[in-house]
C-alpha positions in Angstrom: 42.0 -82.8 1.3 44.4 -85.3 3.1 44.6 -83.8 6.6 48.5 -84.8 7.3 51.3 -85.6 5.2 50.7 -89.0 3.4 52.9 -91.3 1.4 50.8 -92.5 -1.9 51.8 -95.6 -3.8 50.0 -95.2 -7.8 50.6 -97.4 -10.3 49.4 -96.4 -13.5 51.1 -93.0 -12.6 51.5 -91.8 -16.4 47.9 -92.6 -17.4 45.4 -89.8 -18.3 44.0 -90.1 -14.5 47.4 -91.2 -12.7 49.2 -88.5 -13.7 46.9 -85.4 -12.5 46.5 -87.3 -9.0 50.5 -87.4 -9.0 50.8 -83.8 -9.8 47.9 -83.0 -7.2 49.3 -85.3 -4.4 52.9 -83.7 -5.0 51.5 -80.2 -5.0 50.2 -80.8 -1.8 53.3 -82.0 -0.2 52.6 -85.0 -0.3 55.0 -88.4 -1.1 54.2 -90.0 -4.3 56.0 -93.5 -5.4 55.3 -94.1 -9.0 55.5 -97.5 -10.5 56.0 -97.6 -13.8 57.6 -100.6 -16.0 59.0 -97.7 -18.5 60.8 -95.1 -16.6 60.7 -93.2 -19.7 56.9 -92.7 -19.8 57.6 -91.3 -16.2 58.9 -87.8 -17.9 55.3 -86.9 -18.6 55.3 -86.5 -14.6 55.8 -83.1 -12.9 58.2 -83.7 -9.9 58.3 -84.5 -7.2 58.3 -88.0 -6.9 60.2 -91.2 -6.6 60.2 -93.8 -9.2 60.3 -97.0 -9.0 60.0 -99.8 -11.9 59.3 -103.0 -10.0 57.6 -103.5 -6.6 61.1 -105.3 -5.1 62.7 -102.1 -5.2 60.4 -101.3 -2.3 61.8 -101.9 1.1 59.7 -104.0 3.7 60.6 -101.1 6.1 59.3 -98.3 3.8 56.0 -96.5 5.4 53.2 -96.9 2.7 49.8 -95.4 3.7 47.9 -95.8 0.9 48.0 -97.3 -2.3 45.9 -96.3 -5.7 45.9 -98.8 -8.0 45.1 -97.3 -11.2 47.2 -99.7 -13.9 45.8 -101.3 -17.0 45.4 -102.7 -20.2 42.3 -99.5 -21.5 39.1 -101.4 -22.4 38.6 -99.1 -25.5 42.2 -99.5 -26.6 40.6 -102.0 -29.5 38.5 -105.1 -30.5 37.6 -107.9 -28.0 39.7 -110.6 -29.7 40.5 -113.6 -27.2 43.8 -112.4 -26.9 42.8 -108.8 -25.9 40.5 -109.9 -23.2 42.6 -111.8 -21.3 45.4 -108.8 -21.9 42.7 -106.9 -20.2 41.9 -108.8 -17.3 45.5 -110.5 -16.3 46.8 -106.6 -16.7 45.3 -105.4 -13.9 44.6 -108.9 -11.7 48.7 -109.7 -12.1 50.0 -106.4 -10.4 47.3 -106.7 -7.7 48.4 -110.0 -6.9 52.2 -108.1 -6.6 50.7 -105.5 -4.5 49.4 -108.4 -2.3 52.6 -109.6 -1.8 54.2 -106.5 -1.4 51.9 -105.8 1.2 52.6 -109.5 2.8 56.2 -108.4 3.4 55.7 -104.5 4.4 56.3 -104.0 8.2 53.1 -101.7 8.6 50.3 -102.7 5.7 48.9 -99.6 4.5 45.8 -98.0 5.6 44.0 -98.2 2.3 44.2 -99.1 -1.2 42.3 -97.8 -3.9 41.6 -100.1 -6.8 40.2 -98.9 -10.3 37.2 -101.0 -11.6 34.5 -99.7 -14.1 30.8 -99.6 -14.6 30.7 -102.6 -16.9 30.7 -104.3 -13.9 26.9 -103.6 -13.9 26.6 -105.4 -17.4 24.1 -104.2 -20.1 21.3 -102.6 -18.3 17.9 -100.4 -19.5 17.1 -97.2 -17.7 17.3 -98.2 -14.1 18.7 -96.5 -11.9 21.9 -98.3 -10.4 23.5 -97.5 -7.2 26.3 -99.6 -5.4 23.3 -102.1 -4.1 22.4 -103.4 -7.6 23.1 -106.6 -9.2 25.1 -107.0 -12.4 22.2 -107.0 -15.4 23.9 -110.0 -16.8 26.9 -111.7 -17.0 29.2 -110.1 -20.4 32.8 -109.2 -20.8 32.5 -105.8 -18.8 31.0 -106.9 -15.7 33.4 -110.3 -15.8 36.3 -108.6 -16.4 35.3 -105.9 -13.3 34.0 -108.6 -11.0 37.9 -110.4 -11.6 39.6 -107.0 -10.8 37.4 -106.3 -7.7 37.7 -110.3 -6.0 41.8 -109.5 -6.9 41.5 -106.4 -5.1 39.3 -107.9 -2.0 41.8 -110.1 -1.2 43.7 -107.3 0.5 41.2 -107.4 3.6 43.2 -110.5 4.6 45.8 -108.2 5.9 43.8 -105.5 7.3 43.4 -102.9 4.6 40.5 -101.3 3.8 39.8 -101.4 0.0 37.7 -99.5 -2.4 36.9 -100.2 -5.8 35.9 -97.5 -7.6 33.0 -98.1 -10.5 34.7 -95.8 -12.8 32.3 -94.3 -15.5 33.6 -92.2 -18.4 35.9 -89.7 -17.7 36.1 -86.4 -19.3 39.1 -84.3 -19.9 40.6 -82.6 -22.9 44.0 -84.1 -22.5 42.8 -87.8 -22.7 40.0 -90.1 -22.8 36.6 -90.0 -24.6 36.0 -86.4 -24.9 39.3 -85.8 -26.6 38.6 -88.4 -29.1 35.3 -86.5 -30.5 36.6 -83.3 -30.5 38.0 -83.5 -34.0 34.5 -84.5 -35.6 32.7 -82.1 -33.3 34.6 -79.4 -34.3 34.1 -79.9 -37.8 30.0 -80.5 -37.5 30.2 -84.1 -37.9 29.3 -85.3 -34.3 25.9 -86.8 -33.3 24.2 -89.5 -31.3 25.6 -93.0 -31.5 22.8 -95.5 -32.8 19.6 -94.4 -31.2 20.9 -92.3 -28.8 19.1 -93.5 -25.5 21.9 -95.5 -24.2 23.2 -94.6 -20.8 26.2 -92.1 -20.1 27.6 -92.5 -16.7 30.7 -89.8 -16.9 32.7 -87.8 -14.1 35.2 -85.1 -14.9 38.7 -86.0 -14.3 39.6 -84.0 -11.7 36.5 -84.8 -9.8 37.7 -88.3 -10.2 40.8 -87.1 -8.9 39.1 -85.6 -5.4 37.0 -88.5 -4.9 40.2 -91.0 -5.1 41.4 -88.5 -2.3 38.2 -88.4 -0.2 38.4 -92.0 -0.4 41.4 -92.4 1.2 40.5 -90.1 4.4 36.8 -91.5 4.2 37.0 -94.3 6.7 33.3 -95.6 5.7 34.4 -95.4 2.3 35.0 -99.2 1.7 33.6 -101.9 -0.9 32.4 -100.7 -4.2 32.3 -97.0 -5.0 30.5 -95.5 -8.0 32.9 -92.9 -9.1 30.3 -91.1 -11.7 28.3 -87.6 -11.7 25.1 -87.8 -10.1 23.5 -86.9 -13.2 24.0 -89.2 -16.0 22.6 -88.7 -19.2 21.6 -89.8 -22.7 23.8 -90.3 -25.4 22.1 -88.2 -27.5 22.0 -85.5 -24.5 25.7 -86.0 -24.8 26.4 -85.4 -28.2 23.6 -82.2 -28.1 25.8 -80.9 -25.0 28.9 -81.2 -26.2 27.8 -79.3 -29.9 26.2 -76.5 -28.0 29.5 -76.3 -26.1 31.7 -76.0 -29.5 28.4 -73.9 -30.6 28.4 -76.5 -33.9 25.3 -78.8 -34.5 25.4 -82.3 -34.0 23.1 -83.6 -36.5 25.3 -86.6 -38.2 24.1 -90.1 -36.4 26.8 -93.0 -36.2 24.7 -96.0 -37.2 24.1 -98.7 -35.1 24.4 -101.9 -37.8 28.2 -101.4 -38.5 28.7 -100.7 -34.4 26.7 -104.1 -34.5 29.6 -105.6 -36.9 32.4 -104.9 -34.1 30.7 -107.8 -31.8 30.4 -107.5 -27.5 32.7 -104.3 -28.2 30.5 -102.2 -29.8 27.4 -103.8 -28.3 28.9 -103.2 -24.5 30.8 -99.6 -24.8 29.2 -98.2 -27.8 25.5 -99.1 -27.8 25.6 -100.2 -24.2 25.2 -98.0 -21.2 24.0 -97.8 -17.7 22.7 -95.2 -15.6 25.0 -95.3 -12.3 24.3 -92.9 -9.2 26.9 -91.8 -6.8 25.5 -93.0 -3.5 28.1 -93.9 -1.3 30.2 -90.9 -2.7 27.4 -88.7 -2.1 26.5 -89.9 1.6 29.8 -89.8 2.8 29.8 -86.3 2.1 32.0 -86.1 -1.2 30.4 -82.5 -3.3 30.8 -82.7 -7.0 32.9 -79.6 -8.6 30.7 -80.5 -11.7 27.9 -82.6 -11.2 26.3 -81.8 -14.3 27.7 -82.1 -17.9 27.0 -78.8 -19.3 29.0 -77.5 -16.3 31.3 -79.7 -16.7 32.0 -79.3 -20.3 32.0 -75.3 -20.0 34.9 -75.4 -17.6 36.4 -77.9 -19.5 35.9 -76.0 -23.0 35.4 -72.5 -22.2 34.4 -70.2 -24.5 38.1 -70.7 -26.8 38.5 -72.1 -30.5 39.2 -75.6 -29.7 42.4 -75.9 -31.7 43.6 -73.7 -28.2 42.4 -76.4 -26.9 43.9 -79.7 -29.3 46.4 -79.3 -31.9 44.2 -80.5 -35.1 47.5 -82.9 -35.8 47.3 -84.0 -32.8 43.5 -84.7 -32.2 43.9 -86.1 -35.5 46.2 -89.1 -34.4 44.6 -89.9 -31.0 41.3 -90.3 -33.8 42.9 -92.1 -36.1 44.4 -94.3 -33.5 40.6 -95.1 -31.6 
């Protein structure tokens, strides 16, 4: 999709999203620079590329034109504990501010960048439908932590750079993320709706993700806040009956909502929580969904194969074990 030959900054390069936009953006020919503080984690990456670890080791002269900023602490990597929240936010608001200055002292400031942000940042909402004109719900950890990230990415419009933050929903893929977490107990009939099942589930398949991070870098009008989600959202108990009828197993065993309860603003916000987010900008500017519905989306995802062809049991077993 990128129209000429482009040099790509990505942090968070490794990462279950980072890494198919590397192997995309090298596939195409294009020039990828991958930050990563553990060059070791950079194997995972199909070449080529250049690696660096720190942002000093780029040159003021080097040409950048665009930057995708995809680095940080994950959300749903475990309980909300003081310590964890600020982890969260000063992740991803510290290497902004180094991309700042590493844009400060580049000859030619880049023509974009492409910051990650979430759909928390429209808080706990009901059933309205929210495009990229609606107001947080109320103020909670999601939509604070999301508003920090996007005022830290703003702040490159002081030096002429467009910027887009993406209102990243939740992202499906096999090799990562949510749906690779409930494959195990979907597999073995012991999936099912989480509390009562009408929360909101704003998703997007990775490598529609993927495009639209692309299309946002040659979209022009692309700029502000960008919901990066399907256009059809759905139920949570839609969900859980979509994904059993792809495994063909039945998803009949609830998870309760009074223990979920237990767990505080994390299981209130990203397990009984949800919003129902609509691609508008995304869809006026011309961006077409490869799977803009879920049972599309899971059927290409899935296919008609066992699903230990498609997760080692051992290994879905860890990454459930693990949250």
């Amino acid at each position: 999709a990128l129209p000429r030959h482009r040099r790509v900054l990505v942090t968070g390069a490794t990462g279950f999203v980072g890494s198919r936009l590397v192997e995309g953006l090298a596939a195409a020919g294009h020039e990828v620079i991958v930050l990563t503080r553990d060059a070791a984690k950079a194997a995972v990456l199909r070449p080529p590329f250049t690696l660096v670890t720190d942002l000093d080791q780029i040159g003021g002269g080097t040409r950048i034109d665009a930057i995708v900023h995809l680095a940080g602490e994950p959300v749903s990597g475990g309980l909300w504990t003081p310590k964890r929240r600020r982890a969260i936010v000063e992740s991803r608001t510290r290497l902004t501010a180094g991309l700042l200055l590493l844009i400060a002292r580049l000859e030619r400031a880049p023509d974009v960048l492409v910051g990650a942000s979430a759909i928390g940042w429209y808080g706990l909402t009901g059933d309205e439908e929210l495009d990229e004109g609606a107001n947080a719900a109320r103020d909670c950890f999601s939509h604070a932590s999301c508003a920090a990230v996007e005022a830290a990415l703003d702040k490159a419009r002081a030096f002429g750079v467009r910027t887009v933050a993406l209102r990243i929903g939740l992202v499906l893929g096999t090799e990562g993320g949510l749906l690779a977490r409930l494959l195990l107990p979907f597999e073995f009939a012991m999936g099912g709706r989480i509390g009562s099942g009408r929360q909101w589930m704003s998703w997007i398949a990775r490598d529609d993700l993927v495009r639209l991070i692309v299309h946002a870098i040659v979209t022009p009008e692309l700029d502000g806040p960008v919901n990066a989600t399907a256009p059809a959202p759905v139920r949570n108990a839609e969900f859980a009956g979509a994904l059993g009828a792809a495994l063909h197993r039945p998803a009949l065993l609830p998870l309760p909502a009074p223990p979920l309860r237990l767990l505080g603003d994390f299981g209130k916000e990203l397990l009984l929580g949800g919003q129902r987010v609509l691609p508008r900008k995304a869809l006026a500017s011309g961006f077409a969904f490869s799977y803009p519905t879920l049972p599309a989306a899971l059927a290409s995802m899935l296919g008609a194969k066992p699903m230990r062809e498609h997760i080692p049991h051992a290994e879905a077993a860890h990454r459930w074990r693990l949250g």
